[in-house]
ZAMARGU-4260 file (C-alpha; in steps of 0.2 Angstrom, whole numbers, plus 5000, padded with zeros to 4 digits):
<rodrens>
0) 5000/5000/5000 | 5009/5018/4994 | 5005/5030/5007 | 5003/5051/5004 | 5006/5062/5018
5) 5001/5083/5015 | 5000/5096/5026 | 4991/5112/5030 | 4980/5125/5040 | 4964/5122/5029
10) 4956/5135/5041 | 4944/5140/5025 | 4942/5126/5015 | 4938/5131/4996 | 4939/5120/4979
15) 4958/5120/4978 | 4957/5110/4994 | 4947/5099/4988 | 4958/5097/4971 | 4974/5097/4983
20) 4967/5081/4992 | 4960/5071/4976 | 4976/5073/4969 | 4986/5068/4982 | 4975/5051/4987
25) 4979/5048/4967 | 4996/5048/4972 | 4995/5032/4983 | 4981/5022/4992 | 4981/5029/5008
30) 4978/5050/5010 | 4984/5056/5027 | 4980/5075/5029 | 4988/5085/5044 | 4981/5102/5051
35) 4992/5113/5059 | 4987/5118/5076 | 4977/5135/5081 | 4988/5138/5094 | 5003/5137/5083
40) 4998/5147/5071 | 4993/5161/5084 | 5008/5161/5090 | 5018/5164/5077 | 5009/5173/5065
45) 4999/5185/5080 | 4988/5193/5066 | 4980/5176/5058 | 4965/5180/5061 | 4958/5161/5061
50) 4938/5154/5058 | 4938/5137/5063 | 4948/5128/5079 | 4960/5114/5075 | 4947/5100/5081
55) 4932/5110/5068 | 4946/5109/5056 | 4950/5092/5058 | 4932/5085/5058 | 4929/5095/5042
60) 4946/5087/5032 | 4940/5068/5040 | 4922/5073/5034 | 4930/5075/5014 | 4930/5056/5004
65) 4948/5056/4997 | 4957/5059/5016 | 4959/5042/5025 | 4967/5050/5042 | 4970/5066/5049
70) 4983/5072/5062 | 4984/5088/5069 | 5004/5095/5067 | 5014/5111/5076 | 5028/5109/5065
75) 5030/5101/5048 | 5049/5096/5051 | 5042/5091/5067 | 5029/5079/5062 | 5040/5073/5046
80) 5045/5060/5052 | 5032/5054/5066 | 5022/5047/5051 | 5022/5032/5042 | 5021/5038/5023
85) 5029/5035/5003 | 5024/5050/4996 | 5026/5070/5001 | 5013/5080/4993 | 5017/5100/4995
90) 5009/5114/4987 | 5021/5130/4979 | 5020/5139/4993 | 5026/5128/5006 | 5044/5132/5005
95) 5045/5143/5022 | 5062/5135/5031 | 5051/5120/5039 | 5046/5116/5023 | 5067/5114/5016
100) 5069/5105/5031 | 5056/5090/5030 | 5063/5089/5009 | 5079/5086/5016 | 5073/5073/5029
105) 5061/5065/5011 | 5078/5064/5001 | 5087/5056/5017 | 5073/5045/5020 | 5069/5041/5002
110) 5053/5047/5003 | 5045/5056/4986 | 5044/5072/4986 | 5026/5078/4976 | 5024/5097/4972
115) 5006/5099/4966 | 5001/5116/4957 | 4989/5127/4965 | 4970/5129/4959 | 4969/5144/4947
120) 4959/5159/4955 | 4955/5153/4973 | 4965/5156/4989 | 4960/5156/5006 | 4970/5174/5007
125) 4956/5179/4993 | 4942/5172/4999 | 4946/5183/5016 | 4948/5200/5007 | 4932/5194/4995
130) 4921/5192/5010 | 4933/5206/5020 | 4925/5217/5005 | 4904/5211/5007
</rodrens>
């Protein structure tokens, strides 16, 4: 069984996130899906202004058909390797330092290493100013 491991906040879920997980679980036969912890995030970027609490979050990525498991994650170079997984599946604008640091662990670890494009047109940062805007 090929595993695929992704990561995020998913504090607005829109289409792309929907797109981002189908295409991932078609990487593998098993889709594991971590969220990123409100506190976290709070913490280190004081002005996210956040919707949904981590377990809201959780139970809305476990409610969506193509994610097999969800695990809730402070750190991504953290939790890279507190899970069992083949495949890394990363969107383009994962590449803060955590990000460089869990690639490395993938190449030592000889994980795969997915990037998968973004969904034309939707972002969570635009559906905030969209709705910022009504």
């Amino acid at each position: 069984m090929k595993k695929v491991f992704t990561v995020g906040v998913f504090d607005i879920l829109h289409i792309g996130h929907f797109y981002l997980f189908k295409k991932a679980r078609e990487l593998g036969d098993f889709l594991t899906v971590a969220v990123q912890e409100s506190e976290f995030i709070k913490e280190h970027k004081p002005n996210a202004q956040m919707v949904y609490s981590t377990d809201e979050r959780i139970f809305m990525v476990q409610s969506i058909r193509f994610v097999n498991e969800v695990v809730s994650y402070s750190n991504v170079d953290d939790i890279i390797d507190k899970i069992d997984f083949d495949v890394f599946a990363i969107g383009p604008d994962q590449n803060h330092e955590g990000f460089q640091k869990a690639i490395s662990w993938c190449k030592e670890n000889n994980k795969q290493v997915v990037l998968l494009p973004r969904t034309e047109g939707i972002s969570s940062s635009a559906l905030r100013n969209y709705l910022k805007d009504k």
